[in-house]
LONU-375950 format. One record per atom (N, C-alpha, C, CB): residue in three letters; x, y, z. Coordinates in steps of 0.02 Angstrom, whole numbers, plus 50000, padded with zeros to 5 digits. Glycine has a CB too. Layout:
AlaXYZ
...
% end
This chain:
Unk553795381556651
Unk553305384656694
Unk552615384256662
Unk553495391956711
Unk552035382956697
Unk551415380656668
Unk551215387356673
Unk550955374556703
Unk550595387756616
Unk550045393856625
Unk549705396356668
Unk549645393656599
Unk549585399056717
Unk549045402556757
Unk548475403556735
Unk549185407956773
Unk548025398756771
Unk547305400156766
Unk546875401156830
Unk547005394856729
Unk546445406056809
Unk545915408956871
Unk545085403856887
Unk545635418656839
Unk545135402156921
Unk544855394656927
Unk544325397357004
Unk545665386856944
Unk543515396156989
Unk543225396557050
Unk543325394957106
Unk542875394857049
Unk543435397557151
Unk543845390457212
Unk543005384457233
Unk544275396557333
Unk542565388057228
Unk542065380757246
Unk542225375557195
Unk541145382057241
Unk542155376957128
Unk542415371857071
Unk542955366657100
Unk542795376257006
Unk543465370857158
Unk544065364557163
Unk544035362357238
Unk544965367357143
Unk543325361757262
Unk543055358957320
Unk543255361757396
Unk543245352157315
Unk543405370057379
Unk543425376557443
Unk542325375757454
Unk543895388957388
Unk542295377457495
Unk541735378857527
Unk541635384357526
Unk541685377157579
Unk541715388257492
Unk541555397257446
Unk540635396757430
Unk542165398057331
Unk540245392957422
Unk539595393157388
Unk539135396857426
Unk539315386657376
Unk538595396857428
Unk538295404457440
Unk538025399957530
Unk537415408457359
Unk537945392857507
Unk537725388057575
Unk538115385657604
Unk537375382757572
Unk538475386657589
Unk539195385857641
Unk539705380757614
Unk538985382757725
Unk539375375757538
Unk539555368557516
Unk539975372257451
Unk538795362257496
Unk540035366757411
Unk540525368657357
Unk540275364557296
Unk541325366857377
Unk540585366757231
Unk540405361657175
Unk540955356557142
Unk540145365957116
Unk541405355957180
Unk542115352657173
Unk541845348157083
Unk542355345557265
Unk542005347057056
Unk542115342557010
Unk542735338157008
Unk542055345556958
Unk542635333856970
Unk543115328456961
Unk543645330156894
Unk542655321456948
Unk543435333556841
Unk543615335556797
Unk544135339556783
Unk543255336856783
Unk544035342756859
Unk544915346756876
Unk545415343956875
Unk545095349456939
Unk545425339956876
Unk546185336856882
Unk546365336256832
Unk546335330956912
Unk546035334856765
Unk546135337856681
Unk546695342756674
Unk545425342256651
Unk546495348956723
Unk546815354356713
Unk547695355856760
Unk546215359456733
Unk547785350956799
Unk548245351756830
Unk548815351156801
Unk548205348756871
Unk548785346156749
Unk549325344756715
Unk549635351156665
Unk549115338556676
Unk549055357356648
Unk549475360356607
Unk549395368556642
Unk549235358956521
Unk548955366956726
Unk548975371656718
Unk549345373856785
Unk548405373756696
Unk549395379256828
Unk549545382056895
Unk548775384856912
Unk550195388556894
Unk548455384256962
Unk547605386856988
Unk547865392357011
Unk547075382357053
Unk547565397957010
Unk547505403457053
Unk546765405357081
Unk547785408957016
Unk546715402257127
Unk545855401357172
Unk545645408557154
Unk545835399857283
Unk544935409757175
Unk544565416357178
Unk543815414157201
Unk544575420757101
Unk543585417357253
Unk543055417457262
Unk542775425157257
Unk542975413957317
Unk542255427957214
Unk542305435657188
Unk541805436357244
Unk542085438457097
Unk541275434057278
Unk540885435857321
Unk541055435457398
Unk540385432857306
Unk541645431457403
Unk541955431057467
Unk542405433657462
Unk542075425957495
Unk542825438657400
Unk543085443757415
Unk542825451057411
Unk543525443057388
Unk542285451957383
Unk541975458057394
Unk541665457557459
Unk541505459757342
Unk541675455257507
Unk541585454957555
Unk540945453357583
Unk541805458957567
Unk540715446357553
Unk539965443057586
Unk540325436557634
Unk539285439157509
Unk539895435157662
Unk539975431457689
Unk539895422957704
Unk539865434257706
Unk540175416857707
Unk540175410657709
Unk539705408057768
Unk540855408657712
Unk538985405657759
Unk538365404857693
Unk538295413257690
Unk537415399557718
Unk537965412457645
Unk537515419657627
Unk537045418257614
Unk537645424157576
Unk536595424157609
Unk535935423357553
Unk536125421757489
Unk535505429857542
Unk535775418957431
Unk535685417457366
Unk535775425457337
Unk534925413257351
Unk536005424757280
Unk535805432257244
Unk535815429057191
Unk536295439457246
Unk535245433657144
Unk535085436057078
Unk535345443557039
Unk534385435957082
Unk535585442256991
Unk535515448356960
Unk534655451756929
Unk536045447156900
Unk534785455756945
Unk534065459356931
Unk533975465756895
Unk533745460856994
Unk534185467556828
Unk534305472156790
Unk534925476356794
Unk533825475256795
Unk535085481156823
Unk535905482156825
Unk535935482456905
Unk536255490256780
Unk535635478156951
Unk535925476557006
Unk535955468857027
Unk535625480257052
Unk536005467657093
Unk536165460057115
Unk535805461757195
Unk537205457157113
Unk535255457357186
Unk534835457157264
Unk534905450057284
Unk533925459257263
Unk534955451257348
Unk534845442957374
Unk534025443157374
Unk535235440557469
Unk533985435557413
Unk533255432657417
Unk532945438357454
Unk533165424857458
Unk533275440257495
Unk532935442457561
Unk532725451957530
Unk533665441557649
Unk533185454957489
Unk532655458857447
Unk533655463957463
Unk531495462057490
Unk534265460557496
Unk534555467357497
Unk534865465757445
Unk534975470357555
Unk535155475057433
Unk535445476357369
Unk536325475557398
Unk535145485157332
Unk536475470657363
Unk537385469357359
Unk537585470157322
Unk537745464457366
Unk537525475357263
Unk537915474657202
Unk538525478957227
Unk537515477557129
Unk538745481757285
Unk539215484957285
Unk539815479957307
Unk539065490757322
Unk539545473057338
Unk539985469257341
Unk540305463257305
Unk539895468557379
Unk539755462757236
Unk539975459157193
Unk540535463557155
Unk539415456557154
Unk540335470157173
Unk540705474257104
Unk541485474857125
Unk540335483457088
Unk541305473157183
Unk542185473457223
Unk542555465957218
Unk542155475457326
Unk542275463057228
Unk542385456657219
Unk542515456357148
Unk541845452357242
Unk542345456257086
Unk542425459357022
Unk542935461457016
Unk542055463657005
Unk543065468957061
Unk543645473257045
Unk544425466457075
Unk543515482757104
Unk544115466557122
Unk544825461857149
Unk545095454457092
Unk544535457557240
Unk544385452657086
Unk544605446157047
Unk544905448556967
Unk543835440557040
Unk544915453556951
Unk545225457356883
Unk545945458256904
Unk544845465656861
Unk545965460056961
Unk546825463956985
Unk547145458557001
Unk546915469957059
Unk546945453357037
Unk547145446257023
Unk547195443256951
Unk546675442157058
Unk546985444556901
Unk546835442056852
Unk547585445456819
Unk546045443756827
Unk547745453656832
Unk548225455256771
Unk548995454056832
Unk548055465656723
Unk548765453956880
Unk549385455656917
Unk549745447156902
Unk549205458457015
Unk549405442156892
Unk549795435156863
Unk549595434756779
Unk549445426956911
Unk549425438856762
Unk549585438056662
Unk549145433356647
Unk550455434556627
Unk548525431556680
Unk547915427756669
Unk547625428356603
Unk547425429656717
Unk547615422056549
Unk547295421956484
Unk546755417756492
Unk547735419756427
Unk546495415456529
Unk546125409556549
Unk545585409056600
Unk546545405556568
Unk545065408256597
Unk544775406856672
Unk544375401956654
Unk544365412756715
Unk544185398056729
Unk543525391756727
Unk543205395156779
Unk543695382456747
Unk542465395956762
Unk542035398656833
Unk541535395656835
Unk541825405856841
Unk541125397356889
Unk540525393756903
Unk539925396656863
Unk540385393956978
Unk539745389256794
Unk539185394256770
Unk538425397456828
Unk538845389356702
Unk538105400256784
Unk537705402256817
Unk537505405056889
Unk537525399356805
Unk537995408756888
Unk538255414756962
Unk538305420056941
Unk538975414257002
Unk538095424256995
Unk537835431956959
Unk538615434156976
Unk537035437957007
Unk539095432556978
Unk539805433556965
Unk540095431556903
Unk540155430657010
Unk540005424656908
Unk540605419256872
Unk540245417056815
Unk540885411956921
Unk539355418056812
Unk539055413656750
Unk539315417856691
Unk538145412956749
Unk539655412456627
Unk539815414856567
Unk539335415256527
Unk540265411856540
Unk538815410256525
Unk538385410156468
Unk537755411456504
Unk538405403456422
Unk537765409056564
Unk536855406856599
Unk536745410856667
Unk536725396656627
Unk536395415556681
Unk536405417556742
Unk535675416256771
Unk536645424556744
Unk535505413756828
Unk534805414156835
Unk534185422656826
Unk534805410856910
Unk533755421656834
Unk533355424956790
Unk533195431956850
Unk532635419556760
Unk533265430556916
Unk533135437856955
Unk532615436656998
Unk532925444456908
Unk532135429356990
Unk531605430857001
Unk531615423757062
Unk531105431656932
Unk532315421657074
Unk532255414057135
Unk531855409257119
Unk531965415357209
Unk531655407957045
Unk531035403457028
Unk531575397857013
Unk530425405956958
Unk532265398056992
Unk532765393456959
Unk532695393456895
Unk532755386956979
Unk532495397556869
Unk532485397956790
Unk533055400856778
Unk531915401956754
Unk533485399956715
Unk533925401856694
Unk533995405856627
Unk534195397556700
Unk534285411456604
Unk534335415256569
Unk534875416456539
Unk534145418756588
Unk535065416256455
Unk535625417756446
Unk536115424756455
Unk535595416056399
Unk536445424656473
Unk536855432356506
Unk537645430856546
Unk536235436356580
Unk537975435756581
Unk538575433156609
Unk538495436356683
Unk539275435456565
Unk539055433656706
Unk539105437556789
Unk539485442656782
Unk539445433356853
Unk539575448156829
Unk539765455156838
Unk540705450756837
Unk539315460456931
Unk540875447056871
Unk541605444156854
Unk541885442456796
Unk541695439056881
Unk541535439056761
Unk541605437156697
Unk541515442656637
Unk541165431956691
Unk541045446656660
Unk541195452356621
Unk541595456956608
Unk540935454656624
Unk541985458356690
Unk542475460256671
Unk543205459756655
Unk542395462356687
Unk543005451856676
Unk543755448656641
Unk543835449256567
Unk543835440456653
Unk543185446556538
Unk543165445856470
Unk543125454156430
Unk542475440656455
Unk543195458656478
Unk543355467156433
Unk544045466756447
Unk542935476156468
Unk544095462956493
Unk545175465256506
Unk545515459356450
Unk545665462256627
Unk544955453656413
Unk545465450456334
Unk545475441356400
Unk546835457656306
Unk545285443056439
Unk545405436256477
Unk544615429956451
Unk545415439056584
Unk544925423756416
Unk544425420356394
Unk544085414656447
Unk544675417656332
Unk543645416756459
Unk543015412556512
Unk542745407256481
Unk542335417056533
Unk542745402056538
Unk542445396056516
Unk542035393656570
Unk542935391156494
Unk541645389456550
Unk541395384656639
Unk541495377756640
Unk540475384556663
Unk541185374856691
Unk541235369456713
Unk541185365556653
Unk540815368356762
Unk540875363656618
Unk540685361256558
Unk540745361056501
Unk540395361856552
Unk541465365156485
Unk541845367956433
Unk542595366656457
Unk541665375756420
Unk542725360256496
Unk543445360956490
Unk543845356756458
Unk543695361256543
Unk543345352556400
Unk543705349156340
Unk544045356356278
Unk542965343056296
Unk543515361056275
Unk543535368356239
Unk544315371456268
Unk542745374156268
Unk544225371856334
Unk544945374756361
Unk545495371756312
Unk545125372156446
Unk545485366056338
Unk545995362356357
Unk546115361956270
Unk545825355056413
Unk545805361856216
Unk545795361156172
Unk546325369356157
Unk545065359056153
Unk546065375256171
Unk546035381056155
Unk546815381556182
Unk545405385256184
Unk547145378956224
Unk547715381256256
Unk548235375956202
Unk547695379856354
Unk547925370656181
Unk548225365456133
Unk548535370656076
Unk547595359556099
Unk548215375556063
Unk548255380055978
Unk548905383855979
Unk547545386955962
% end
């Protein structure tokens, strides 16, 4: 039986993105071989909607463009994508960097200019307090390496 990993669903070419599109990569299929996907979209399960507005994190909240405050639905989305996370014994995740959910290292800056800032998303944060190790798009030689040990 392969490992369970928690995997963005736009990353594996679901139409979850905030414009309705996705970031599918090619690079997934790397991961099939050792792993089982368990999809998550944390903002389309806290309950936004497919397009949405853009959001930024903006000090300890998350506004879209348009100025509303959603942090109550990232934080649910959060909560769900954690209970998904222990209810399959999840050691692993790949997310979408730079999402005020899923970014591990880079989140944009708050301000819709596209500048980017180092920091994490409200998802990733709290995977990574429940011992679950986050990675992104761009780190899945690191995974794949890390599950090798």
């Amino acid at each position: 039986m392969k490992t369970k990993i928690l995997i963005s669903a736009c990353l594996c070419g679901k139409n979850t993105k905030y414009n309705g599109k996705n970031n599918e990569i090619k690079e997934i299929s790397k991961l099939k071989e050792v792993f089982d996907f368990v999809l998550i979209c944390p903002e389309v399960m806290g309950g936004l909607s497919i397009p949405r507005n853009p959001s930024e994190i903006q000090k300890d909240k998350i506004i879209s463009n348009q100025g509303k405050d959603v942090t109550k639905e990232y934080v649910l989305g959060a909560k769900r994508a954690l209970q998904i996370a222990c209810k399959n014994k999840i050691k692993f995740a790949l997310l979408k960097e730079s999402s005020p959910s899923c970014g591990s290292s880079l989140v944009y800056d708050g301000t819709f200019s596209n500048k980017k800032i180092s920091g994490e998303g409200i998802t990733t944060k709290r995977l990574r307090e429940q011992g679950v190790m986050v990675f992104n798009e761009n780190q899945i030689d690191e995974l794949l390496d890390m599950v090798k040990l």
